[in-house]
N, C-alpha and C positions, 0 to 999 in steps of 0.2 A: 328360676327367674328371681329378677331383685326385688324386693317388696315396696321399695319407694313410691311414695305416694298414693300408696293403695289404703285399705281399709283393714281393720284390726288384725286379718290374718288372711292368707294367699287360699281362696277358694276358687277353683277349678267352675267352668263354664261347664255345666251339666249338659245344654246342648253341644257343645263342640265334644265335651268326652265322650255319649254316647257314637259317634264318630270317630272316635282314637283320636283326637286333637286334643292336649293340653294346654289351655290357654286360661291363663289367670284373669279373675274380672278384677274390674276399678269398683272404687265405691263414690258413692253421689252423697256428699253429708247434707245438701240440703234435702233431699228428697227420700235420704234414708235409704235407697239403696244400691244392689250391686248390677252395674252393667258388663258386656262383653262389648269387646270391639269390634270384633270380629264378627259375629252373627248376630247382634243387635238383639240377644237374649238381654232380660232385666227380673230382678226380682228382689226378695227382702231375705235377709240374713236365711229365715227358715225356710223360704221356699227353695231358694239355693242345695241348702243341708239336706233337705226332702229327696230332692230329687237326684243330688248326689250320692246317696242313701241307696235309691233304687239300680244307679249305675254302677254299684259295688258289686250285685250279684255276678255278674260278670268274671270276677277277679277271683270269686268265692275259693277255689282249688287251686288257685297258680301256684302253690307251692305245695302241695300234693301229690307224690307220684300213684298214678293208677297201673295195678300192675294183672289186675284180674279185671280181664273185659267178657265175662260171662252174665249175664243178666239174668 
């Protein structure tokens, strides 16, 4: 997506990604921080990253193949 007119850099809606939706938030310079349009999620630079953080475990093996399923 284009980054125009967004905020220092293209962060991902924490709620909508735990969902599989990628959707970039805006930023609010008066009020300092980032919104989604989409699910009316809102937070501050770090709570964003936090929580974005958390929805990485997720992703953790995508590119590891498992080839012994013996536990």
């Amino acid at each position: 997506m284009a980054q125009s007119g967004k905020g220092k850099l293209n962060f991902r809606c924490p709620s909508c990604f735990m969902r599989d939706l990628d959707i970039d938030m805006f930023y609010d310079k008066d009020k300092q921080e980032y919104y989604c349009l989409r699910c009316q999620y809102k937070g501050s630079e770090e709570d964003v990253l936090e929580k974005n953080e958390m929805v990485r475990f997720r992703y953790k093996a995508m590119m590891k193949r498992f080839t012994d399923f013996d536990v």
